[in-house]
FIMARSE-730449 format. One record per residue: y negated, z negated, x of N, C-alpha, C, O in turn; residue in one letter; residue number from 0. Coordinates in steps of 0.1 Angstrom, whole numbers, plus 2048, in hexadecimal, padded with zeros to 3 digits. Each point is the difference from the previous one (the first is absolute). Example, Ala and Ser with C-alpha at 12.3 -4.5 7.8 and 13.67 -1.06 7.14 Angstrom:
<sites>
SITE | 839 | 7B2 | 884 | 7F4 | 800 | 7F7 | 7F4 | 800 | 809 | 800 | 7F9 | 80A | a | 0
SITE | 7F5 | 80E | 7F2 | 7F5 | 800 | 809 | 7F5 | 7F8 | 7F8 | 7F5 | 7FF | 805 | s | 1
</sites>
This chain:
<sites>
SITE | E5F | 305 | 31A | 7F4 | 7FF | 808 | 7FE | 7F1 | 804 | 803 | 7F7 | 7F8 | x | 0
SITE | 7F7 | 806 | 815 | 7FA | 7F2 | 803 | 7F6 | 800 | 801 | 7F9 | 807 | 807 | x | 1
SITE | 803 | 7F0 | 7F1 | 7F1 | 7FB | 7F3 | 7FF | 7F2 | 802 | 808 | 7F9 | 7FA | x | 2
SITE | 7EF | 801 | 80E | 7F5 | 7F4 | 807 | 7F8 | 800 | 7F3 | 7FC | 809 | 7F9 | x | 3
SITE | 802 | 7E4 | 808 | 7F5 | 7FD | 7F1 | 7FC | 7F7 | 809 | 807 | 7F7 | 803 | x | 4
SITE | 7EE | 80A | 802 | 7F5 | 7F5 | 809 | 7FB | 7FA | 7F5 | 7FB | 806 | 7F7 | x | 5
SITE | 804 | 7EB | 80C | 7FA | 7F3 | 7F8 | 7F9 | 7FB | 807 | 803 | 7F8 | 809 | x | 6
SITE | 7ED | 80E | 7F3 | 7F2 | 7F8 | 809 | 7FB | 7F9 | 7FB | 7F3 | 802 | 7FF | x | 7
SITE | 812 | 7F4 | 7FD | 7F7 | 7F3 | 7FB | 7F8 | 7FA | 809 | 800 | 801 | 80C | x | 8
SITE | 7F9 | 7F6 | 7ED | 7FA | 7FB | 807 | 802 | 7F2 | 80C | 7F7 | 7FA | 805 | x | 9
SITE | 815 | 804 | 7FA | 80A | 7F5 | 806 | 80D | 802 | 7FF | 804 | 803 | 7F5 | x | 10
SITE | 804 | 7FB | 816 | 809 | 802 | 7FC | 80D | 7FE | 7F6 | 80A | 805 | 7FE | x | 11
SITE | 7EE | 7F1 | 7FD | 808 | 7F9 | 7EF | 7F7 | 807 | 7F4 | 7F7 | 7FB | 7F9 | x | 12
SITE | 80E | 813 | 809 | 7F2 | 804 | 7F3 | 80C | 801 | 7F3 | 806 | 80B | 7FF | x | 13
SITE | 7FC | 7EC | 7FA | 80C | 7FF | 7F7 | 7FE | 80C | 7F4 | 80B | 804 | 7FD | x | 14
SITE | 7ED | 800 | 7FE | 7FD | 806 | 7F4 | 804 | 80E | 80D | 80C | 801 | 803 | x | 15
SITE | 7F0 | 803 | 801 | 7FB | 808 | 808 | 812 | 808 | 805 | 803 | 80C | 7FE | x | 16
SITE | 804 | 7EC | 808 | 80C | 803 | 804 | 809 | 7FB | 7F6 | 809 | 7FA | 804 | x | 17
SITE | 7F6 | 806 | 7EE | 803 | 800 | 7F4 | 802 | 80B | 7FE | 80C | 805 | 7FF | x | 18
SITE | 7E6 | 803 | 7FF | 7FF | 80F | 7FB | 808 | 80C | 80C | 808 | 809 | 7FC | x | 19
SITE | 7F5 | 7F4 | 810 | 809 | 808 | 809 | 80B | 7FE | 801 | 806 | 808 | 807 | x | 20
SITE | 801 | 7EC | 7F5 | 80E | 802 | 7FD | 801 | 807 | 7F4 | 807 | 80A | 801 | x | 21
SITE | 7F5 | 7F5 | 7F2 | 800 | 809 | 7F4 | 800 | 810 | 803 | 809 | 808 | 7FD | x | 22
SITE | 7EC | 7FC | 808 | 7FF | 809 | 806 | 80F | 808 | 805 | 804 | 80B | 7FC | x | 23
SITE | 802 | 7EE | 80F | 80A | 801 | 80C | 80A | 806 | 7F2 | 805 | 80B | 7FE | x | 24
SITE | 7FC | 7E9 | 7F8 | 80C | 800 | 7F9 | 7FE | 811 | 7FA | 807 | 808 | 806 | x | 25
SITE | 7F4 | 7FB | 7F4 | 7FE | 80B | 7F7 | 801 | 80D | 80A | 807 | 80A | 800 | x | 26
SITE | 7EF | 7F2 | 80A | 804 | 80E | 808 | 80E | 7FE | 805 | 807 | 80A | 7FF | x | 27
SITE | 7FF | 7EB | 804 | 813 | 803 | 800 | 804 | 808 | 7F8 | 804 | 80B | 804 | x | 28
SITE | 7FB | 7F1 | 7EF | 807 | 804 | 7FA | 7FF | 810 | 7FD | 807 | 807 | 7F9 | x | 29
SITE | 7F2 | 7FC | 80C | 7FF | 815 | 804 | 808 | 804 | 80B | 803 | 80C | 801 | x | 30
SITE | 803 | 7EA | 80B | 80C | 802 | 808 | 7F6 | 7FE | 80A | 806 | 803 | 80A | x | 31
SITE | 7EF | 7F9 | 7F9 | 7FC | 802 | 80F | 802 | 7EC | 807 | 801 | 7F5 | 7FA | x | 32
SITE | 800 | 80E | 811 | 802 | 7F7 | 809 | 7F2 | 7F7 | 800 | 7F7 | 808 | 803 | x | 33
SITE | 803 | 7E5 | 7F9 | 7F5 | 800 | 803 | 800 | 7F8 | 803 | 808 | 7F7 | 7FC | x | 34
SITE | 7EB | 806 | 812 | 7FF | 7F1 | 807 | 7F3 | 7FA | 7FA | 7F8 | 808 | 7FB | x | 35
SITE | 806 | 7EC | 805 | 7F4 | 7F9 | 7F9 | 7FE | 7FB | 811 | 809 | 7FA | 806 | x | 36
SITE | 7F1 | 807 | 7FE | 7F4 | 7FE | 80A | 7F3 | 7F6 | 7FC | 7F9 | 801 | 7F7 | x | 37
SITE | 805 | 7F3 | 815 | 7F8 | 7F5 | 7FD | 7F4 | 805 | 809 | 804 | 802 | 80C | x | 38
SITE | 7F1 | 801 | 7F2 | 7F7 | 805 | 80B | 7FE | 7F4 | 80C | 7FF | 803 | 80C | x | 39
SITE | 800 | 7F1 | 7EF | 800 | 7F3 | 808 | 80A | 7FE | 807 | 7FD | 7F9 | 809 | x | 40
SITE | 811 | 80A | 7F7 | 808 | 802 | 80B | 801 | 80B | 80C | 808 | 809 | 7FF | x | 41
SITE | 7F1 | 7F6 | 80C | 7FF | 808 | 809 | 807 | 805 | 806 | 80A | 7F9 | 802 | x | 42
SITE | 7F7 | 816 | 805 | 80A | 808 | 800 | 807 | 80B | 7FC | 808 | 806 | 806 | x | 43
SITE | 7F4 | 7FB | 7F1 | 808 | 80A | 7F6 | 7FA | 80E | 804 | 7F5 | 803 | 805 | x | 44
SITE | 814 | 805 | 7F9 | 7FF | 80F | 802 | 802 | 804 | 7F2 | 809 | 7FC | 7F8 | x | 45
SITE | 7EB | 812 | 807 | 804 | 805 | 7EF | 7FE | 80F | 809 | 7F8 | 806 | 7F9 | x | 46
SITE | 80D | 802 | 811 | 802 | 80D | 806 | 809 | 806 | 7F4 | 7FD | 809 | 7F8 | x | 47
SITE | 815 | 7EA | 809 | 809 | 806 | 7F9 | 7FF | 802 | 7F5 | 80B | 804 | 7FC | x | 48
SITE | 7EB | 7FC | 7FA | 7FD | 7FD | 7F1 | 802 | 811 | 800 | 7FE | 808 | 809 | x | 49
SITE | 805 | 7FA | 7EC | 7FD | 80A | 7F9 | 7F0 | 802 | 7F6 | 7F8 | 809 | 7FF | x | 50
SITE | 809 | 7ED | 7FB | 7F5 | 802 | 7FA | 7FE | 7ED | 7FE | 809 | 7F7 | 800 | x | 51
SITE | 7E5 | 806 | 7FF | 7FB | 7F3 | 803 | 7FC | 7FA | 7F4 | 7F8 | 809 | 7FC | x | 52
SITE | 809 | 7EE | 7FB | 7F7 | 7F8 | 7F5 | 7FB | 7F7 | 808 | 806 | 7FC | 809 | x | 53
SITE | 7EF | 800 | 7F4 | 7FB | 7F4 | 803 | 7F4 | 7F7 | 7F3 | 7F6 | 804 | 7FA | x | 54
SITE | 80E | 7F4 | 807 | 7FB | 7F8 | 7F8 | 7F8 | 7F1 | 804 | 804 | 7F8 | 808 | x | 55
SITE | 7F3 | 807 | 7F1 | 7F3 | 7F8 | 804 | 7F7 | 7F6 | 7F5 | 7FD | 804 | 7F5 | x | 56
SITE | 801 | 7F3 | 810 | 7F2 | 7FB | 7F9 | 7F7 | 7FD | 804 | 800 | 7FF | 80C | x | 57
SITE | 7F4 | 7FE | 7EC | 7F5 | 7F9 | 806 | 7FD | 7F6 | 809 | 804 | 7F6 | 7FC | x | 58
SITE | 7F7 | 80A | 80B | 7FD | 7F0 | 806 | 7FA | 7F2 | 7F8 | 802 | 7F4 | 802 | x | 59
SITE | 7F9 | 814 | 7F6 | 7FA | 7F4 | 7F5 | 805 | 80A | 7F1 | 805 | 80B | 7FD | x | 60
SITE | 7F4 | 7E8 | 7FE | 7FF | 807 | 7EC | 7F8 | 808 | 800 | 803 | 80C | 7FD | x | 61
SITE | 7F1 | 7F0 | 807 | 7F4 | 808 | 804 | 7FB | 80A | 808 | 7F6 | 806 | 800 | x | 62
SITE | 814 | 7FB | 808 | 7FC | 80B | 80A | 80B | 80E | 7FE | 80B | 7FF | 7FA | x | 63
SITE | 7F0 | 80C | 80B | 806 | 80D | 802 | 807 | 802 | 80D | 807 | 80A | 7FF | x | 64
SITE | 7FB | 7EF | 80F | 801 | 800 | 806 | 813 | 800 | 801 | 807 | 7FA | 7F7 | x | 65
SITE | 7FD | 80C | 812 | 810 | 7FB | 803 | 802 | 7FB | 80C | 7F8 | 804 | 808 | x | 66
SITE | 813 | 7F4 | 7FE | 7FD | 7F8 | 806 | 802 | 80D | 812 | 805 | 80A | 803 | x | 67
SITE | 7F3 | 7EC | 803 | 7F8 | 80A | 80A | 80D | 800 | 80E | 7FF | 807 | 80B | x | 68
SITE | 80E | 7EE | 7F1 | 809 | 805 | 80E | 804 | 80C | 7FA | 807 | 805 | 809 | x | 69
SITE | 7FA | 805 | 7EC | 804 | 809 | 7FC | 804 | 80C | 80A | 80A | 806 | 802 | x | 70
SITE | 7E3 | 7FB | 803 | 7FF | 80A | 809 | 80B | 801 | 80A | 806 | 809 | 804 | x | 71
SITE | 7FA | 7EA | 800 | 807 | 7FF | 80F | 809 | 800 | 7FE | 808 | 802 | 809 | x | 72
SITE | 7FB | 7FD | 7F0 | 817 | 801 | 7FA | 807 | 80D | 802 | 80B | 804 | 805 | x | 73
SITE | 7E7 | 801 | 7F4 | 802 | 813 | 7FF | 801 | 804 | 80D | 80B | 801 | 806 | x | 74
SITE | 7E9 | 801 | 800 | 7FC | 802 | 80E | 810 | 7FD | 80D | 806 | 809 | 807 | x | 75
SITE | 7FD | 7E9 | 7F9 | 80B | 7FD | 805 | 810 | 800 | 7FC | 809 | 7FB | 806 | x | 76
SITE | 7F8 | 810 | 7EC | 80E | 7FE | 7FB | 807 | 80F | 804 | 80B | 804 | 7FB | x | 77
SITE | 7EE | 801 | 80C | 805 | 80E | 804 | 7F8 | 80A | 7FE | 7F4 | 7FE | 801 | x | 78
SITE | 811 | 80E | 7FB | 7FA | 80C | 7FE | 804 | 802 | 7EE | 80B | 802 | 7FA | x | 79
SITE | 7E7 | 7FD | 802 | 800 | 800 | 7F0 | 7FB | 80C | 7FC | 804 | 805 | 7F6 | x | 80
SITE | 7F0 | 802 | 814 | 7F6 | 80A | 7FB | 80A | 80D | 7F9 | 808 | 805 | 808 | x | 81
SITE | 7F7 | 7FF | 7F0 | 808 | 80A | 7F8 | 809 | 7FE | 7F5 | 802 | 808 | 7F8 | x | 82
SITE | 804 | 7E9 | 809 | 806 | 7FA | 7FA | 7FC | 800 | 7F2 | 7F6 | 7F9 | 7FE | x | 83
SITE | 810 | 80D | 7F8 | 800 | 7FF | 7F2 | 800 | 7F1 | 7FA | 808 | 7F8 | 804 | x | 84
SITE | 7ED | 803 | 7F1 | 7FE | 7F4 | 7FB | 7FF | 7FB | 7F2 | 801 | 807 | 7F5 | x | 85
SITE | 7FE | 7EF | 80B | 7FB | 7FA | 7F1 | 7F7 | 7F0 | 804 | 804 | 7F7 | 807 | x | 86
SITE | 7F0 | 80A | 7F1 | 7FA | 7F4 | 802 | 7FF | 7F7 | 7F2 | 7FF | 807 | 7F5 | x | 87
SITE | 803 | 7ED | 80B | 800 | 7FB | 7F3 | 7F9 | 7EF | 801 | 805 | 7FA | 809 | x | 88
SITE | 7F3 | 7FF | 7F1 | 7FA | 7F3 | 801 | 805 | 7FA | 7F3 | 804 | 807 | 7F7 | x | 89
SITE | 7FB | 7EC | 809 | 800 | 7F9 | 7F6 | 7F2 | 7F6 | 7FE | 7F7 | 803 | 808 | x | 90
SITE | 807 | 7F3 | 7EF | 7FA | 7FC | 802 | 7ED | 7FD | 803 | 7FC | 80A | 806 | x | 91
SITE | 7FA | 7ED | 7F6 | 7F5 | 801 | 802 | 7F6 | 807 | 7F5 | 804 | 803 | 7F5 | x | 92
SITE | 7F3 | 7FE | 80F | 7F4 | 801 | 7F5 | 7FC | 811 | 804 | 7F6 | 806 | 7FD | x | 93
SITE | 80F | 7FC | 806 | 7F5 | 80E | 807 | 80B | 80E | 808 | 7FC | 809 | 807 | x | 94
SITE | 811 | 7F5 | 7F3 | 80A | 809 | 800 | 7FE | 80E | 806 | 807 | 805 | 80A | x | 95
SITE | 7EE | 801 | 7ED | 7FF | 80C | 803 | 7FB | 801 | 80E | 804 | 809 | 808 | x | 96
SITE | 7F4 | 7EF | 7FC | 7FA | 803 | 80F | 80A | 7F5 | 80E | 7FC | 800 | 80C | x | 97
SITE | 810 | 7F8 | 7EF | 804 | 7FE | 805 | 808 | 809 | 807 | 801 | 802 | 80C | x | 98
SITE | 806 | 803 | 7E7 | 806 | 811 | 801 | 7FC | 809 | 80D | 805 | 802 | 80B | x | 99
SITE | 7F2 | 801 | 7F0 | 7F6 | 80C | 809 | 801 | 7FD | 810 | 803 | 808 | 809 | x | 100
SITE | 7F9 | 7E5 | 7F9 | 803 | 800 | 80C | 80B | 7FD | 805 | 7FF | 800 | 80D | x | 101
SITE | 80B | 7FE | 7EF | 80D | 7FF | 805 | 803 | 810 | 800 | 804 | 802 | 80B | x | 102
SITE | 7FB | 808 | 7F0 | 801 | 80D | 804 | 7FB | 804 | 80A | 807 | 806 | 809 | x | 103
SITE | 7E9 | 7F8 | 7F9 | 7F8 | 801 | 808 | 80A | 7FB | 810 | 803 | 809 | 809 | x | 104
SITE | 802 | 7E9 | 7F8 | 807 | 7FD | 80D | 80C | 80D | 801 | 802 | 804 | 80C | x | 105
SITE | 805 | 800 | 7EB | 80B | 809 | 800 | 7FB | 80C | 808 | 805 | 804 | 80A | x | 106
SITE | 7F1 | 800 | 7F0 | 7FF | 80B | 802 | 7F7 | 803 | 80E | 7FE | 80C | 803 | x | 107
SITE | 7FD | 7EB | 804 | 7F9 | 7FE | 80E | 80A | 7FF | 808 | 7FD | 801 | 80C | x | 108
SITE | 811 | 7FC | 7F0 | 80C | 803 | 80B | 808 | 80B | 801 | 809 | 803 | 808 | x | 109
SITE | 7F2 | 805 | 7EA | 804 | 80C | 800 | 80C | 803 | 7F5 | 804 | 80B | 7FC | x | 110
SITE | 800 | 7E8 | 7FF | 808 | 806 | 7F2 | 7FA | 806 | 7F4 | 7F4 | 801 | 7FD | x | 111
SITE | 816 | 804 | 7FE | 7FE | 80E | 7F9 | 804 | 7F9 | 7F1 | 80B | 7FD | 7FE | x | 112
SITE | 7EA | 800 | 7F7 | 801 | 7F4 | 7F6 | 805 | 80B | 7F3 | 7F9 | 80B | 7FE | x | 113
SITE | 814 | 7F1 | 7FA | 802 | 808 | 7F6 | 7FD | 7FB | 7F7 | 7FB | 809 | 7F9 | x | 114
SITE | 804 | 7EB | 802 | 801 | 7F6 | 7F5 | 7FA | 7F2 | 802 | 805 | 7F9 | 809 | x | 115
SITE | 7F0 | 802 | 7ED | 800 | 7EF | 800 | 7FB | 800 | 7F6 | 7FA | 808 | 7FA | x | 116
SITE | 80A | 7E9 | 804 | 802 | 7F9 | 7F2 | 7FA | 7EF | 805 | 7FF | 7F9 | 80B | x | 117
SITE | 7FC | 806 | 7E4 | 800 | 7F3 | 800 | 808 | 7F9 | 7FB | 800 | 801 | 7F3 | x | 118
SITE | 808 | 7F7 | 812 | 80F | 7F9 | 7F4 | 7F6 | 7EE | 7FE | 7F9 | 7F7 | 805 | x | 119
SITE | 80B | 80D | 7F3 | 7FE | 7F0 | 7F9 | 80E | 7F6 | 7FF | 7FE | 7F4 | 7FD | x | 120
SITE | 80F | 811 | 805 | 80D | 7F6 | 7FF | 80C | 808 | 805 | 802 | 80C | 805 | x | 121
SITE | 804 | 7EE | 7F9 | 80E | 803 | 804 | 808 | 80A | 7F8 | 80A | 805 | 806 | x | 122
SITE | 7F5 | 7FE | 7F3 | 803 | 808 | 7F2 | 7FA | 80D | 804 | 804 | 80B | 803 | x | 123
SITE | 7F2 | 7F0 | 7FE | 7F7 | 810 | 804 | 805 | 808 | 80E | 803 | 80C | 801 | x | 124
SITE | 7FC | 7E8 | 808 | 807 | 806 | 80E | 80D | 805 | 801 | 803 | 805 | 80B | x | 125
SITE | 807 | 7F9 | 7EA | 80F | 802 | 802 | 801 | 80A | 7F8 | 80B | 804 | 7FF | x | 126
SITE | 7E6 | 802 | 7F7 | 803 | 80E | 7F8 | 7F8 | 809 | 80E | 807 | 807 | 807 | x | 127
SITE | 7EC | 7F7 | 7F9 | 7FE | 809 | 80E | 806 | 805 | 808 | 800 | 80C | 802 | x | 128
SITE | 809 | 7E9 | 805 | 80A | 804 | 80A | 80A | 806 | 7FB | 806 | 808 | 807 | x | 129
SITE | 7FF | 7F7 | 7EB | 80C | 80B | 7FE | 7F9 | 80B | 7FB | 806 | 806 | 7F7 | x | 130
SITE | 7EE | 7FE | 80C | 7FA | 80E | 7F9 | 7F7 | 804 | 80C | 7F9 | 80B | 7FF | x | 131
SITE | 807 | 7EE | 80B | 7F6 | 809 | 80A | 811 | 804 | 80A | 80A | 7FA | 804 | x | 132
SITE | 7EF | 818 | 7FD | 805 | 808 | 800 | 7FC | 807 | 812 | 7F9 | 809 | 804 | x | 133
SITE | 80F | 7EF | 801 | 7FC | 800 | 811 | 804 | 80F | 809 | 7FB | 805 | 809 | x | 134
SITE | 810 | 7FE | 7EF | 809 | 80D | 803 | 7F4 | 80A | 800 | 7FC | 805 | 80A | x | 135
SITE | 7FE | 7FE | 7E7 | 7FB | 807 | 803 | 7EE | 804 | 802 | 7F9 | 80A | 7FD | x | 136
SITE | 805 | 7E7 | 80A | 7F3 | 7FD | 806 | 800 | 805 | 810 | 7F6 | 800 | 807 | x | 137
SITE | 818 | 805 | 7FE | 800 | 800 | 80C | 7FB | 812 | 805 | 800 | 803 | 80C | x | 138
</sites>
């Protein structure tokens, strides 16, 4: 299967951030599927051909719940996502659970279909996730 890990930080150099979605990438390899790590800040990209989408996010601040707001428009302009099987995951910030919520919240206003999210705290965490989220049969 081809399996997209969008990294929405909140700049394009979100280092922690495209840490974990490479971790991520790794583990879901190693179940045999094909995976691209995707920078949301590079414009362009099409996620039609995905099989199924991760996306991963933080806050804008420490303080805040928010995720960062080109998100929308990434989605909106990266093709046709609505139906598209998912996983949402943040790292990061004071206020997790509702950062959560709204990064789903964007998912699901484009019409993806959310199987799974998580809060990872490191790299460790993201490379056991990804070899145990089970995409085959989320579809």
């Amino acid at each position: 299967m081809q399996i997209c890990i969008v990294s929405a930080g909140r700049t394009r150099e979100s280092g922690r951030l495209t840490e974990l979605c490479q971790a991520m990438a790794r583990g879901i390899e190693s179940q045999g599927h094909q995976v691209d790590v995707i920078n949301m800040h590079e414009g362009g990209k099409r996620l039609t051909i995905y099989d199924y989408i991760v996306i991963g996010s933080e806050p804008v601040s420490f303080f805040s719940a928010r995720v960062p707001g080109d998100l929308s428009r990434f989605l909106a302009e990266s093709g046709s996502v609505s139906g598209k099987r998912c996983m949402a995951f943040i790292t990061g910030g004071l206020r997790k659970g509702k950062t959560l919520q709204n990064l789903m919240r964007i998912m699901e206003s484009e019409g993806m279909i959310l199987k799974f999210s998580e809060v990872i705290a490191n790299a460790g965490q993201a490379t056991v996730v990804g070899k145990h989220l089970n995409v085959e049969r989320n579809l």
